[in-house]
C-alpha positions in Angstrom: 44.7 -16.3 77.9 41.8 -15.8 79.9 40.4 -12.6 79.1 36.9 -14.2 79.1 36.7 -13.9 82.6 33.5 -11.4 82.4 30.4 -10.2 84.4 28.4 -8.9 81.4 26.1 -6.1 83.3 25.0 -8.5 86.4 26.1 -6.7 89.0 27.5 -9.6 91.0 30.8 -8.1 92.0 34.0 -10.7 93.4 37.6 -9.8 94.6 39.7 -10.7 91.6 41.8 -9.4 88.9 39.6 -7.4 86.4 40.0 -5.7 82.9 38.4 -2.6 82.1 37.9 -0.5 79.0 35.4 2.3 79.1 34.4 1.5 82.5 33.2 -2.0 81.9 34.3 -4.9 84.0 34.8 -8.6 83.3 34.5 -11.2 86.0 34.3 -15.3 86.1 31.4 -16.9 86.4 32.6 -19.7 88.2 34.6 -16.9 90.6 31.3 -15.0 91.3 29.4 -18.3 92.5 30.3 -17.4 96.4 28.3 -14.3 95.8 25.2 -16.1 94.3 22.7 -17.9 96.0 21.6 -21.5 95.4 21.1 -22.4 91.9 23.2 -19.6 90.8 20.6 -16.5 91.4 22.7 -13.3 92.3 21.4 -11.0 95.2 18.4 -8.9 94.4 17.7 -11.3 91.4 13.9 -13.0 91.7 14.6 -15.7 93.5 12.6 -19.0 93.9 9.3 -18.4 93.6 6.5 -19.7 95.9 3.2 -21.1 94.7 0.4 -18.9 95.2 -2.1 -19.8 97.9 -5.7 -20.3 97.0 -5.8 -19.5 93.0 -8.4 -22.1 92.5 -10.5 -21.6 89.2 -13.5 -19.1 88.9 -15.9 -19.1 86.1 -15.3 -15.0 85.5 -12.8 -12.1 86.0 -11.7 -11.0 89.5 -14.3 -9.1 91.3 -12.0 -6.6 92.7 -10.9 -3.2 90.8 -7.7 -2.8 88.9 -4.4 -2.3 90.7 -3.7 0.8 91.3 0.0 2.5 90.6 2.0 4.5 93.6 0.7 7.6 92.5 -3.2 6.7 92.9 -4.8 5.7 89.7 -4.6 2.9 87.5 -2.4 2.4 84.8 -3.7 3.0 81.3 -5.5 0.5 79.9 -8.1 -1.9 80.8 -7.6 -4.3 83.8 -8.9 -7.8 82.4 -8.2 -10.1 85.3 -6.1 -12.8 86.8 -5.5 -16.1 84.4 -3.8 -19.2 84.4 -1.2 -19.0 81.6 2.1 -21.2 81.1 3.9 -24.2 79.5 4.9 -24.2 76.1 0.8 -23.9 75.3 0.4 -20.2 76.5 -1.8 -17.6 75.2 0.3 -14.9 75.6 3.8 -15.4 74.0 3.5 -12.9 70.9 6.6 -10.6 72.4 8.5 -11.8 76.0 10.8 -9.4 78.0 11.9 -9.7 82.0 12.5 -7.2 84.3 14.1 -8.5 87.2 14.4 -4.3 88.7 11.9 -2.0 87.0 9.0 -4.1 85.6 5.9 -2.0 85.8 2.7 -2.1 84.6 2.7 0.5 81.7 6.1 -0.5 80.8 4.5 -3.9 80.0 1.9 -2.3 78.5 3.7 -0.1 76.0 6.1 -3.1 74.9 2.8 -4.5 73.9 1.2 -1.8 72.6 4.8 -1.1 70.1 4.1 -4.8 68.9 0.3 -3.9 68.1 -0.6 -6.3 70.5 -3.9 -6.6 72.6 -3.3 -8.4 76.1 -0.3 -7.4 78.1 0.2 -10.0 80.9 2.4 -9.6 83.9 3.6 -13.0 85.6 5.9 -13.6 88.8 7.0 -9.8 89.6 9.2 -9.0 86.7 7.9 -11.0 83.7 6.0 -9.6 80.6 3.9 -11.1 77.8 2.1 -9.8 74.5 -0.5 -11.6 72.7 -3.9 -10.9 71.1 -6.4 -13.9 72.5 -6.9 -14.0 76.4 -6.0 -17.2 78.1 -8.7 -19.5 78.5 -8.6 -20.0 82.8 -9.4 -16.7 84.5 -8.6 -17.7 88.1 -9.0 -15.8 91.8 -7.6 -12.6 92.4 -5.7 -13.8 95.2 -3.4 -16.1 92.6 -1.8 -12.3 91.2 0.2 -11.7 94.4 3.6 -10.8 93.2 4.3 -7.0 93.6 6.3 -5.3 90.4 9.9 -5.5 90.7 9.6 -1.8 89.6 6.2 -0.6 91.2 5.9 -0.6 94.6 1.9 -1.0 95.5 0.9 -2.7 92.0 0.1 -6.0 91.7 2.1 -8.1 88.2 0.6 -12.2 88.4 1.7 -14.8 90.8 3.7 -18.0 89.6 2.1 -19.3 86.9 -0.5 -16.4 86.6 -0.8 -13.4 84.7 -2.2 -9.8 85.7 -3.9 -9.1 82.0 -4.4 -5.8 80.7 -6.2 -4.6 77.5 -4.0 -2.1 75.7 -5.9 0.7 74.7 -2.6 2.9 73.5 0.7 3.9 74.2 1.9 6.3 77.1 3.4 9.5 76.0 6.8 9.3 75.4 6.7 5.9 74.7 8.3 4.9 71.3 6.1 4.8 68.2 4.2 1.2 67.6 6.1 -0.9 64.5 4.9 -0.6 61.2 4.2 -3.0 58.7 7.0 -3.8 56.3 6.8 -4.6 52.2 8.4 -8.0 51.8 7.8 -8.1 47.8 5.6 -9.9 45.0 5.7 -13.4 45.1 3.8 -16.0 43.0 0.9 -18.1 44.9 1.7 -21.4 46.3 0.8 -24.6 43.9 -2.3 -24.9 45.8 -3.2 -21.2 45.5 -4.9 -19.3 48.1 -6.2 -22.2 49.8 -2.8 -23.3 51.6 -3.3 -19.6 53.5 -5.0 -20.2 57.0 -7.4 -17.1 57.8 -8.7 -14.7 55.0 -10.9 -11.3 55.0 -13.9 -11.2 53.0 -14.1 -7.0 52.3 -14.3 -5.3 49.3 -11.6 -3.4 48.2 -8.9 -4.7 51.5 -6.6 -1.9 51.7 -3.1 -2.6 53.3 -4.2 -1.2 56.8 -6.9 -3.1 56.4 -5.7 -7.0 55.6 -2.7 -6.3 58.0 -4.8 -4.9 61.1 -7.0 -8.1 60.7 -4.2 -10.3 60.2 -2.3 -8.5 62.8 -5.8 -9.3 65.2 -5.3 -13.1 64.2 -1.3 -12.6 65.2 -0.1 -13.8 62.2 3.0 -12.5 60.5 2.5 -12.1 57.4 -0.7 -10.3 55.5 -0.9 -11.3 51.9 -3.2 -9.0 49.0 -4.4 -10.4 45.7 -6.3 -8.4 43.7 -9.0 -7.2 46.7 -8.6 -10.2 48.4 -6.8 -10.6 51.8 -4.8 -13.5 53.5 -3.1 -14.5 56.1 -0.1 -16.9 56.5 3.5 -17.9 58.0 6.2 -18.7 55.7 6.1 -22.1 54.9 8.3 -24.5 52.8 5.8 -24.1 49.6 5.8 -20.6 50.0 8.9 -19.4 51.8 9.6 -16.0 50.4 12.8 -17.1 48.9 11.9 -16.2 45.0 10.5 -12.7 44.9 8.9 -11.7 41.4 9.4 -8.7 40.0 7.2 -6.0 41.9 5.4 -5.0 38.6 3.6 -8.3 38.3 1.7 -6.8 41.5 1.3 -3.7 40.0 -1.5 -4.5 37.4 -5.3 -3.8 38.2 -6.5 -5.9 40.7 -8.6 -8.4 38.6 -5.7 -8.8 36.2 -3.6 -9.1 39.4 -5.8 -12.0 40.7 -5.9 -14.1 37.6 -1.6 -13.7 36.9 -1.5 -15.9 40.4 0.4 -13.2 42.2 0.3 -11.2 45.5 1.8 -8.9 47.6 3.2 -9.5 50.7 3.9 -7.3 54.0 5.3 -7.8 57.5 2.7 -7.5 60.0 3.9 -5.9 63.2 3.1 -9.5 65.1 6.2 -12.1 65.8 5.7 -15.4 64.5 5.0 -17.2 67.2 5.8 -20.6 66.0 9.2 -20.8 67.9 9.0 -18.8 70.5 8.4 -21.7 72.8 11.3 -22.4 75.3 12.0 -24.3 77.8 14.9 -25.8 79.9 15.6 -29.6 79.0 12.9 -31.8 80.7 16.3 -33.9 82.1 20.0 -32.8 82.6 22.1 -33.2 78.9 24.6 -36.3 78.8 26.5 -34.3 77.0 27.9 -30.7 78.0 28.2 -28.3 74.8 29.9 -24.6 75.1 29.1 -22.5 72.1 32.5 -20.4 72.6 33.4 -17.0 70.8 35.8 -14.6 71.3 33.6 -11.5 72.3 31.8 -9.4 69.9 31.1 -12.2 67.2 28.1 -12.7 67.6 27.1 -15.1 70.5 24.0 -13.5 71.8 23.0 -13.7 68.4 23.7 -17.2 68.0 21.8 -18.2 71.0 18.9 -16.2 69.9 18.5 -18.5 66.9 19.4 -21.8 68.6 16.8 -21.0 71.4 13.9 -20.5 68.7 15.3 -23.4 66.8 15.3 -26.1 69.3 13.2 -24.5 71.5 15.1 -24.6 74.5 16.9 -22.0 76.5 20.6 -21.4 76.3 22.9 -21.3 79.4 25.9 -19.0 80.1 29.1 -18.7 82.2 28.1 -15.5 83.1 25.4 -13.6 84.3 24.5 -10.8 82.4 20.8 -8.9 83.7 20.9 -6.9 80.0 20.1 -10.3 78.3 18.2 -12.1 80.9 15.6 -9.2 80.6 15.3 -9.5 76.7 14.2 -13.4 77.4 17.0 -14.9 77.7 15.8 -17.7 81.0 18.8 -19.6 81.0 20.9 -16.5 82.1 19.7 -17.3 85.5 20.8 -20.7 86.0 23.8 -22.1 87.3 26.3 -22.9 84.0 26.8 -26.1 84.9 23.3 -27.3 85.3 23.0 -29.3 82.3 19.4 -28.0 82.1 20.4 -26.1 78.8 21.0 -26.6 75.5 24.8 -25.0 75.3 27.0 -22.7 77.4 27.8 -19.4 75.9 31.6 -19.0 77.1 34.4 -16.6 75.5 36.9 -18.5 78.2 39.6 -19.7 76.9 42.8 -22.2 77.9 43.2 -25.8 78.8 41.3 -26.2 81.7 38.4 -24.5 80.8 38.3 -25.6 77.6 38.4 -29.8 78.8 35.3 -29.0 81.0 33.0 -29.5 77.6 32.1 -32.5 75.8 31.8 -30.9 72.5 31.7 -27.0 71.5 30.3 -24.9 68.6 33.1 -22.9 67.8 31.5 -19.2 66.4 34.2 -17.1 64.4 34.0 -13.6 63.1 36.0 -11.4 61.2 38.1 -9.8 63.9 37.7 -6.4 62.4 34.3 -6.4 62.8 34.5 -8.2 66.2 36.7 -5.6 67.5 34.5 -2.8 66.9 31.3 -4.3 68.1 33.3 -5.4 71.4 34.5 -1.8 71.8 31.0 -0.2 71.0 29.6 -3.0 73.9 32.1 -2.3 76.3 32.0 1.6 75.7 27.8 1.6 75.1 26.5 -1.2 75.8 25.1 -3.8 73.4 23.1 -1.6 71.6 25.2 1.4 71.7 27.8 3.2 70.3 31.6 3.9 71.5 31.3 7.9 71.7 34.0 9.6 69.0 36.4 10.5 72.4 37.2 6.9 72.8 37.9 6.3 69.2 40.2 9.1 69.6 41.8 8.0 73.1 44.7 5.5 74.4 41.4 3.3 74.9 41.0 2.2 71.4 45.0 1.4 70.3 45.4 -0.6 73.7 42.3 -2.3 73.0 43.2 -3.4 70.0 46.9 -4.8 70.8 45.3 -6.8 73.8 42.3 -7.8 72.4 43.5 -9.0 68.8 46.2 -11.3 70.5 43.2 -12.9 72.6 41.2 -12.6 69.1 43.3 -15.4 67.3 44.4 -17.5 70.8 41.1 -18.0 71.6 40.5 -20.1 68.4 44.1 -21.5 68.6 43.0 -23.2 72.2 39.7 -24.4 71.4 41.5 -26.3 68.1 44.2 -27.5 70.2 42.0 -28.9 73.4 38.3 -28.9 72.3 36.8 -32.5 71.9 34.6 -32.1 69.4 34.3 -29.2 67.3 31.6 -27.8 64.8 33.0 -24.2 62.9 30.8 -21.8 61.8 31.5 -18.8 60.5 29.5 -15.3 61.6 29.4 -14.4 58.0 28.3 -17.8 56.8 25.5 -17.5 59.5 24.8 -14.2 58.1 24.6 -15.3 54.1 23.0 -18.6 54.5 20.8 -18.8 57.8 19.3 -22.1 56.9 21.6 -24.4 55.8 24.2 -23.5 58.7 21.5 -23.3 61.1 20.4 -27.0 60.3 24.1 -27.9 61.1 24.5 -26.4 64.4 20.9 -27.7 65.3 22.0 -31.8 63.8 25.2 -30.9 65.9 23.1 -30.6 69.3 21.4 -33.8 68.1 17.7 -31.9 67.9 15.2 -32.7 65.6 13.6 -29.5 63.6 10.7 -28.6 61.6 11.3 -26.9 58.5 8.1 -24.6 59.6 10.3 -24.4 63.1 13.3 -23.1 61.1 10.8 -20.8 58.7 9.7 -18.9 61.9 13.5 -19.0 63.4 14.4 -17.1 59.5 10.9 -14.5 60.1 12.1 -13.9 64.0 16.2 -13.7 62.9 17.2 -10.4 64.2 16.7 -10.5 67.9 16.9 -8.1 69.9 20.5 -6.8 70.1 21.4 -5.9 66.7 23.0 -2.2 66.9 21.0 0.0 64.5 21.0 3.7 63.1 24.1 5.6 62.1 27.4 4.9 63.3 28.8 8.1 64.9 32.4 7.5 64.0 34.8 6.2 61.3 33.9 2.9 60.0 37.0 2.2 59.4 39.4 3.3 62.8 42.2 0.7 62.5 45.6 2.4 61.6 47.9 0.7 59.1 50.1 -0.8 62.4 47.0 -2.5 63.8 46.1 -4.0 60.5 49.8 -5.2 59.9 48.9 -6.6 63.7 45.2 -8.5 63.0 46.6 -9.6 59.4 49.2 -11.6 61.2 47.1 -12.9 63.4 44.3 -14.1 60.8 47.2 -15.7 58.2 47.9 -17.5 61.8 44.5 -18.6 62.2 43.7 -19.5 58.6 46.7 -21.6 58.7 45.2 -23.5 61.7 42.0 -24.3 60.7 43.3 -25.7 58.0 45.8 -27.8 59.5 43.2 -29.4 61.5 41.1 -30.7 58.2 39.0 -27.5 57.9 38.8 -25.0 55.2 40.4 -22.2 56.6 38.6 -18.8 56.9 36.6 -17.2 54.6 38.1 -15.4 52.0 36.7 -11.9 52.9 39.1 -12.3 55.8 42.3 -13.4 54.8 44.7 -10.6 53.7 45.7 -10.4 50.5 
């Protein structure tokens, strides 16, 4: 069945047979190429970009005045200057978005200014980077000659060169900047305070206090003992894992200080110890799909395998939504070996044989149906309004889409090379240790600190949150007859080729 045959909100548009449900359309990748340019780059996409002319190095900021916006005056905040800022050493890499349509200035700005963030640097048109340190090589003005994708008149960096802006506050109606978050009590490390890597000296740190200054230092986690402040990432000696009971941090702060434990709190900062990408520095021997049916969790998957391994992840389809949110490899052509795996929800023979080896992601289909629904109805962060719960959308949906549910993992058992399983939920309950395996699996070596930061930065950026406006619970007693069948089918499957069947939550009983 090939019900995979999508175009996830790219725009590229092919004659070919297409399914629709709440006016979303799914097309091949490998149908749309005749509409793409070389390399794969659909029309109005940035293309290839040209080096800058001149852009040599000057020993100050640019002497002209800041760039002004369409309607006459700057944008808010300070213009800093043009830098030199790339490669998996950059400055700036504290929070990363694209724009390939509507990049602005502000709109850079408040996405930095939302992450507490100083600098907001705009590269190549339609790119956007947060950080707290300026890069070190301010170069000339000329070198920031790419217009925004979204801003006619203003100026957003050159190839390799950022426009940097100070953030001085966020626009009105811009959304409110992150808060810091209690993570719990924990017990110091064996070697104490001194395994923490920046500290405040004040008497009596407050909250605000330690995590604005640790926030400054971008680092992710703000630690109090007693009156004394710290710094830190999660690390392997002191990985959050073993919480304490809060009370122990309740004492006065003296007695607090000499009982060895602290309190610690999210800063508003990513960790920025695996947000480093990259395509691979030479096209993969071996070509890996990491196949799903849809709704189970793929962009999710390739969110951690990206910060994992530190390379980008490809796709068989184009999707603008995610390519916006970071995700590079959207761009390139899916059979350029220059990433990691191939996101695909294709299934059958034929497209199945193209791969070496596959990661094969299964989720409960209950839950995948729903949050395929709410994407197709909302997009991937909405919600299906209550009128297409309540429609002929929502039954016919799931008697299509529960058939393709269970032959999509029936195919890639039957034809798939090599195959490693995972299980949504299993990725959900135990991050690390299934992590590790997909990341052995691509034959990449990882730090345990890598795989720390990968656990602080889990969630992504597409992870549906608030109140869901309808029943959680809109399957009728004929659909669940319907999906049970199908899992006892898969279960059966799995385990008939050596695995352990699904997990139990699953399986009907």
């Amino acid at each position: 069945m090939r019900r995979g045959e999508a175009e996830r909100g790219g725009g590229v548009q092919a004659a070919t047979h297409t399914w629709q449900v709440c006016g979303d359309s799914r097309l091949s990748r490998h149908r749309c190429l005749g509409a793409l340019g070389a390399g794969g780059t659909a029309p109005g996409a940035l293309g290839p970009l040209r080096s800058p002319p001149g852009g040599g190095h000057t020993s100050g900021p640019p002497s002209r005045p800041p760039p002004e916006s369409p309607l006459g005056f700057p944008p808010a905040g300070t213009y800093v200057g043009c830098f030199s800022d790339s490669g998996r050493d950059r400055t700036l890499k504290g929070a990363v978005f694209f724009d390939l349509r509507k990049m602005t200035v502000s709109h850079c700005q408040d996405a930095c200014a939302e992450r507490s963030y100083v600098y907001a640097g705009l590269e190549a048109g339609a790119e956007c980077y947060c950080g707290n340190r300026l890069p070190l090589t301010s170069v000339g003005p000329e070198a920031c000659n790419h217009e925004c994708k979204g801003e006619k008149g203003s100026v957003c960096g050159g190839v390799g060169r950022l426009s940097v802006y100070r953030v001085e506050e966020l626009q009105p109606g811009s959304r409110k900047r992150k808060t810091v978050t209690y993570r719990g009590c924990f017990r110091l490390p064996e070697n104490g305070t001194r395994s923490f890597p920046d500290s405040l000296t004040q008497a009596n740190a407050t909250v605000d206090a330690c995590s604005g200054f640790c926030s400054q230092k971008e680092f992710p986690l703000a630690i109090l003992r007693g009156w004394e402040c710290y710094c830190a990432y999660p690390t392997p000696q002191f990985s959050l894992r073993d919480a304490v009971d809060s009370s122990l941090c309740g004492q006065e702060p003296e007695a607090q200080r000499l009982a060895e434990y602290c309190e610690v709190y999210q800063t508003p900062v990513q960790d920025t110890r695996c947000t480093d990408r990259r395509f691979l520095p030479t096209k993969s021997k071996v070509f890996v799909a990491l196949s799903s049916f849809p709704g189970a969790g793929n962009t999710w998957a390739r969110h951690l395998i990206e910060h994992a391994t530190g390379f980008y992840t490809g796709s068989y389809y184009f999707d603008g939504t995610l390519y916006n949110k970071g995700f590079k490899g959207e761009k390139d052509h899916w059979r350029s070996r220059r990433t990691i795996c191939v996101k695909t929800h294709e299934s059958g023979r034929r497209e199945i044989e193209m791969f070496d080896s596959a990661i094969l992601l299964i989720r409960n289909p209950y839950r995948s149906l729903v949050a395929e629904f709410n994407r197709k109805c909302a997009g991937h962060l909405g919600y299906a309004a209550d009128r297409n719960w309540k429609s002929k959308e929502w039954p016919d949906f799931v008697h299509s889409y529960a058939a393709w549910w269970s032959s999509h993992v029936l195919d890639w058992l039957r034809y798939g090379k090599r195959l490693l399983v995972v299980h949504y939920e299993e990725l959900r309950h135990s991050l690390l240790p299934t992590l590790r395996e997909m990341v052995a699996f691509l034959n990449v070596s990882v730090s345990e600190e890598r795989l720390l930061c990968v656990e602080n930065n889990k969630e992504g950026s597409f992870r549906r949150r608030g109140r869901r406006p309808h029943d959680p619970e809109p399957f009728t007693p004929e659909m669940r007859a319907l999906i049970d069948g199908y899992i006892r089918t898969v279960d059966k499957a799995l385990r008939d080729h050596g695995g352990a069947g699904l997990p139990g939550e699953y399986v009907p009983r």
